[in-house]
Residue, then its C-alpha position, 0 to 999 in steps of 0.5 A: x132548861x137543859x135538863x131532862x125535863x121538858x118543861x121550864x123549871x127554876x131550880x127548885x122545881x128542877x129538884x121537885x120533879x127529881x124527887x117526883x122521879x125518884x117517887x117513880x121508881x123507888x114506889x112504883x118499880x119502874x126506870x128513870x127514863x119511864x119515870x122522867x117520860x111519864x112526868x113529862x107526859x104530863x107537866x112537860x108544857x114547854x111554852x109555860x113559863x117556870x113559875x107555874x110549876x111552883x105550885x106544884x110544890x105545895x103537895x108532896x112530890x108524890x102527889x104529882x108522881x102518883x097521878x102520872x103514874x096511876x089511874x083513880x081507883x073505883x072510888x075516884x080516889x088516888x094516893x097523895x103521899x100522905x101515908x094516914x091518908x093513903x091507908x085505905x087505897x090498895x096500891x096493887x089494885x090502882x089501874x095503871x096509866x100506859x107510859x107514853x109511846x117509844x119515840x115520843x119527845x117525853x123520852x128524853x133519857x136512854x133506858x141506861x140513863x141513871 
């Protein structure tokens, strides 16, 4: 607790879903408020308890990230991480899941939050 995360995160993790930010806006060219908002949109579970993030870590931090970040293509297919086996998926061509709503509790840092 206390971070800019909304979920419950062992320090491990808390460094994980850093990463999963840095993901976000290294890959995809979005802020770090964008990124920490969209994470938590999707893994900010504040009733769960610490340890079910850890599974997270078995996957690349991109896994998490790009799922937060993009929709499947026409394939049914997202990247993973894995550069072999993103090859095939046109990056610019992935629909885009909509950032959650200004004001909404994922915000959790100003626009100008490094």
């Amino acid at each position: 607790m206390g971070s800019e995360f909304l979920a419950r995160l062992s320090e491990e993790m808390l460094d994980y879903h850093r990463a999963m930010a840095e993901v976000l806006v290294e890959h995809c060219g979005i802020g770090r408020a964008e990124a920490v908002a969209r994470i938590n949109q999707a893994f900010g579970d504040e009733d769960a308890p610490p340890e079910d993030h850890e599974i997270m870590g078995h996957e690349f931090p991109e896994f998490w990230a790009y799922g937060a970040y993009y929709r499947p293509d026409d394939q049914g297919r997202l990247p993973i991480g894995d550069p072999d086996m993103d090859a095939h998926i046109d990056f610019a061509k992935l629909p885009i899941r909509p950032a959650p709503p200004k004001g909404s509790p994922c915000w959790t840092l100003g626009e100008t939050d490094a």
